[in-house]
N, C-alpha and C positions, 0 to 999 in steps of 0.2 A: 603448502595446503593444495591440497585437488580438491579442481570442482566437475566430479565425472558425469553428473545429472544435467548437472545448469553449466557449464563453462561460460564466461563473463564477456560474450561479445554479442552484437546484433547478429553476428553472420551464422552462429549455433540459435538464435532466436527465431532466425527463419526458417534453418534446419529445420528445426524441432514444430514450427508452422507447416512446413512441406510435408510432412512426415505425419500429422495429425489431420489436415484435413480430409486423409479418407472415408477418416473414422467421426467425423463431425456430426451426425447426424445419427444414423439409429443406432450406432456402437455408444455413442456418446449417452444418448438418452435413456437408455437402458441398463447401462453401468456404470454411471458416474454417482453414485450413494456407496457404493462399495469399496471397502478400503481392506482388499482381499490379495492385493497384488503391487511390485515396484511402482514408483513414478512414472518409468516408462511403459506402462500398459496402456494400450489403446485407446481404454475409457476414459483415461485420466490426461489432459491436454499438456503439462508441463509448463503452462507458457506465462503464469504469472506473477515470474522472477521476473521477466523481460517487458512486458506490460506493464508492470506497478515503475519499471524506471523507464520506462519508454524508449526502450531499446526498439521494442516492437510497438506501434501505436496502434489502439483500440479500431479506429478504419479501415489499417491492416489487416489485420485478426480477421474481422468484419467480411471485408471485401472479397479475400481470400475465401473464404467458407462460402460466401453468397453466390461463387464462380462455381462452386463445384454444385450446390444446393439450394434447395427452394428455402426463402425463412418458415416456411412451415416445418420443413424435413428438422433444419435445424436450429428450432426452435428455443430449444431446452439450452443447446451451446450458446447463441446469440445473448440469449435472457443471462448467462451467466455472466455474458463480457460486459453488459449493460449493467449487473449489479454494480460493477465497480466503478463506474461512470455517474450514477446514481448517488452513491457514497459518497465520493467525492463532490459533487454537486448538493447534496444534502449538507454535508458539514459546510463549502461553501457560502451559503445561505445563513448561517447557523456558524461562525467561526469563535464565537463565545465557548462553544461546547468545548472547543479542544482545551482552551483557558481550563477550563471546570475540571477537564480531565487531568491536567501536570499538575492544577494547585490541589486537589487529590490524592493525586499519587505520591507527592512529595507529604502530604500529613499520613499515608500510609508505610514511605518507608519510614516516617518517625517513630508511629507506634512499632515498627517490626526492633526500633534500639530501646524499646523499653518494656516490650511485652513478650517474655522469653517463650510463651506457647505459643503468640501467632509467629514470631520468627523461626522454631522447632518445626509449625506447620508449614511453613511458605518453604522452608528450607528441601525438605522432604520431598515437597510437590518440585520443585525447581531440579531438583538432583532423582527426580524418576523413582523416589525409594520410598511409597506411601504404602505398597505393600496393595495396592490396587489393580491387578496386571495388566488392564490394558491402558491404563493410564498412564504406569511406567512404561510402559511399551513407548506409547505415542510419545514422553517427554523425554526420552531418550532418541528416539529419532530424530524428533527437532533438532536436539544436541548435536548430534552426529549429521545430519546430514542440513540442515537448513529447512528441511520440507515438512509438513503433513496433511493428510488427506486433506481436503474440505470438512467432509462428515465429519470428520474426526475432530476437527476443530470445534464444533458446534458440541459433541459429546465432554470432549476434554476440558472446555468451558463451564460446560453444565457442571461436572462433578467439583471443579473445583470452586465454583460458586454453592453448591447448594449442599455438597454433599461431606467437601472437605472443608467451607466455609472460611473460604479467605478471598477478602475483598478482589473484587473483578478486576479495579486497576492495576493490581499489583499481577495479574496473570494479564492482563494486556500489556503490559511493560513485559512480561516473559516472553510474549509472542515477537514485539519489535527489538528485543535483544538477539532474537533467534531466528528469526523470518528470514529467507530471502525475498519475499516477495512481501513481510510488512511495512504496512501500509496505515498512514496515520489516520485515515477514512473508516477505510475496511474496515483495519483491527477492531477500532476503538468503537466502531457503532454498531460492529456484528458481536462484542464482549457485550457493550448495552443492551442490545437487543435480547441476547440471552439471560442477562442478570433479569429484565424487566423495566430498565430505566428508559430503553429507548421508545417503547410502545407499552404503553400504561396500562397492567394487568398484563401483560404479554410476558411470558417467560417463555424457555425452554428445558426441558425434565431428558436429560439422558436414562434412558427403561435398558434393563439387562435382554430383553428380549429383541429390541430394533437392535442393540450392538450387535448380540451374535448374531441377526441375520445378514445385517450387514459388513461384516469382519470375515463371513464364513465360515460360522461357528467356532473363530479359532479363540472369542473371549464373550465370557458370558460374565462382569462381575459382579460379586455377591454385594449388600450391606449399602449402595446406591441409596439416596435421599429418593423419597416418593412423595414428598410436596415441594415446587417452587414457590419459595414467597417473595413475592419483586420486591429490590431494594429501594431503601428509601431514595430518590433523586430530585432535584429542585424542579422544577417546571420547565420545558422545554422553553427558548426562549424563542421570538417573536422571528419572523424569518426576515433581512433584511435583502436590499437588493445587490445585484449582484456588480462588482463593481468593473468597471469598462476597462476594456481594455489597452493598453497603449499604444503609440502609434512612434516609428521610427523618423526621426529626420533628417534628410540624407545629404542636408548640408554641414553635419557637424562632423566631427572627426569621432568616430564609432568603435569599439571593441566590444568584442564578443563575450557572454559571460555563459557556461554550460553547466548545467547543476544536476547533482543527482535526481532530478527529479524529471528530468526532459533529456533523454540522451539520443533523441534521433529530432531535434527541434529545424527541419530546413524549411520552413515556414517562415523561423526567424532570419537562418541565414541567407534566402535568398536575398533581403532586402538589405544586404550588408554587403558592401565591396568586398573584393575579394583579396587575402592577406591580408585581413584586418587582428589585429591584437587582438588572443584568446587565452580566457582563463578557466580555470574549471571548481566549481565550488559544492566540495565536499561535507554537508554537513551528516551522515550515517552514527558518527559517534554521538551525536546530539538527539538520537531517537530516544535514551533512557537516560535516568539520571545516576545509572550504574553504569559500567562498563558492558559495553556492546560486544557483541563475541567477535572474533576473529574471522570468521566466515562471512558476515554481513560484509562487516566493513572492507575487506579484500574485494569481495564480489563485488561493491560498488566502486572502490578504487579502482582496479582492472577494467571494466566497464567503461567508468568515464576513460582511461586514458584510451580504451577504444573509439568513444564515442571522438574525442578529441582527436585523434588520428586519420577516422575518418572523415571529419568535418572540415578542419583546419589543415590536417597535415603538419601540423607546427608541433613542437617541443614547448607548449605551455607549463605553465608550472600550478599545483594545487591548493587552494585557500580554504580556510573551515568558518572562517567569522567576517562580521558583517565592513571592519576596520581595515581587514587586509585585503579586501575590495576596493575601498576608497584609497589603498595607500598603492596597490595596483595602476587603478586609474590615475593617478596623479602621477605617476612612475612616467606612464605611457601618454601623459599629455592630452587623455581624453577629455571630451565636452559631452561624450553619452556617453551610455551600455547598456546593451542590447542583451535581453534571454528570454527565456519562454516563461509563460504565466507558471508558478510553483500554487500550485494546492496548497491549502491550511496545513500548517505544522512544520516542523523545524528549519527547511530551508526556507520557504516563506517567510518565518521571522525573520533569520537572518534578512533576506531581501527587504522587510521595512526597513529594519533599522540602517540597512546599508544605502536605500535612497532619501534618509533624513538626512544621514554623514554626508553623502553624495552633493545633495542641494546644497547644505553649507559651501558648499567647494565650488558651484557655481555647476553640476554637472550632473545632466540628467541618468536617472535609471529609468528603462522603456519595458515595460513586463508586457508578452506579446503572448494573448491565448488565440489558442485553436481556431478553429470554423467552426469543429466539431463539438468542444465545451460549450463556447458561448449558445451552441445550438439547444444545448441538452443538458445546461445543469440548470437553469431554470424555471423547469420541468419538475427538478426534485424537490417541492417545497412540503409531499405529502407523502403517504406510505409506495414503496415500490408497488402496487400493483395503479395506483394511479398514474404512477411515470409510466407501465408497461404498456398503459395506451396509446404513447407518446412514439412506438417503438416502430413503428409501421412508416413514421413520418423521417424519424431519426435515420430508418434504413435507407427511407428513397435519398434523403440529402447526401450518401455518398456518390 
């Protein structure tokens, strides 16, 4: 499998960083709604295969564009890397939701084994063959290439919540089968947001007229739903605080643990001797409770063993569960291990359950966030334009 768009390393992350920020600013602001042209078109940044694993981290991005531009100029780019900092700092606060969302999705693939029309419908939307064109378009792209638009996401959403009428979760499970850059944040709050569950009476309505102006007239389609009616969802729950973060002890005998969720974490390894025992923990097939397509999963294997190569240098080997962590550590004689804070969703679970197993064994697990998170996800307790006031103060902290 080739990956000619996104190739699976930090060093095409920065590339593809170098190469965008000329266009940061007014190429950006002025065409980035438009899903008229390849990945690689100027408007469109490419870079959040590489951000959602943190090949490239959001400071980066950041820092980078603020060298070349005033935050005014690039305003519109800045707010977009901040959505997803946002997000994740939202469901942070809120880590019930994601619960709400798998025990969901799992009663919806049930209904899809016993209700031959929503599985005929899901099937159809899943395989590009609804007979919709630009929505085949877009779910055939994903297939093929891991990518689409933004816009496009929010349209392709819309239709198949409202218009083809199959549950959102089961199209945010399509998104993180097929994403390279999903993301258990993003996805699952920009699908709520669009259903209506995420902001109460909030939907969003895909109109044949914003597609073709935004596609380029190349799809106008017919027969589109023209009322959103928000799904029913339970009550948002109470926002909790946000929990501290760990600290290393550098009297104990230490090993490193690297997970798809943090693959440029040297925040963590500065505070770690050097040659210390590395492992890398892959959970990517754990985004769905179907089979994950081929292209995620490679892109994040290749990935880590780069992140791994250039952290450690060492011939680590790869774990998926929370037990072959603890059977790791005990292999290697450790008394901790060290990683970067994981955001809500799959590798995070793994990470509890692996420093419950861990404590039995007498052996700390140390999750170590940013400067940058702890700065600005507790920020996200309200709608993104309340956090975008935050954005002036978030910039000066780099």
């Amino acid at each position: 499998m080739t990956f000619d768009h996104f190739p699976p390393s930090r060093a095409a992350g920065l590339d593809r960083l170098k190469a965008f920020v000329p266009h940061a600013g007014g190429d950006y602001a002025s065409g980035r709604n438009y899903d008229i042209s390849a990945v690689d078109s100027v408007c469109v940044s490419g870079l959040s295969p590489y951000v959602r694993h943190r090949l490239l981290r959001e400071t980066e991005v950041l820092q980078a564009v603020l060298n070349r531009f005033s935050p005014s100029t690039a305003q519109k780019f800045i707010q977009e890397v901040l959505w997803r900092t946002y997000w994740k700092g939202w469901l942070e606060l809120r880590p019930s939701i994601w619960g709400d969302y798998t025990y969901a999705l799992d009663d919806q693939w049930n209904a899809l084994q016993t209700q031959s029309g929503l599985r005929h419908n899901w099937e159809a939307a899943c395989l590009g063959q609804t007979g919709i064109d630009c929505f085949d378009h877009w779910a055939n792209q994903l297939i093929d290439t891991g990518y689409m638009h933004n816009h496009a996401r929010m349209w392709f959403a819309s239709i198949w919540v409202f218009t083809l009428e199959l549950p959102w979760e089961l199209g945010a499970d399509f998104f993180l089968r097929h994403l390279l850059d999903g993301d258990p944040a993003s996805n699952t709050l920009s699908w709520r947001w669009v259903a209506g569950a995420q902001t109460v009476g909030k939907t969003y309505l895909a109109r044949p007229d914003n597609i073709a102006k935004y596609t380029g007239g190349r799809f106008r389609p017919q027969g589109l739903a023209t009322y959103a009616r928000p799904v029913e969802a339970p009550e948002k729950p109470p926002v909790t605080p946000l929990i501290p973060s760990d600290w290393i002890d550098k009297s104990l005998k230490t090993g490193m643990l690297i997970t798809d969720e943090d693959m440029h974490p040297n925040f963590v390894l500065s505070g770690l001797p050097k040659g210390c025992a590395s492992l890398m923990l892959d959970t990517s097939a754990a985004r769905s409770p179907l089979m994950v397509c081929d292209r995620v999963t490679q892109f994040t294997s290749l990935s880590l063993n780069d992140a791994n190569e250039r952290l450690t240098g060492g011939a680590s080997s790869t774990v998926h569960t929370a037990q072959q962590i603890v059977d790791w550590a005990r292999k290697e004689g450790l008394e901790q291990v060290a990683t970067a804070w994981a955001p809500v969703g799959p590798t995070a679970t793994q990470l509890s359950k692996a420093k419950t197993l861990l404590a039995d064994q007498g052996i700390r697990l140390v999750q170590i966030r940013s400067d940058f998170d702890s700065l600005a996800w507790p920020y996200a307790t309200a709608g993104f334009f309340k956090f975008k006031d935050k954005i002036p103060m978030i910039l000066n902290s780099l």
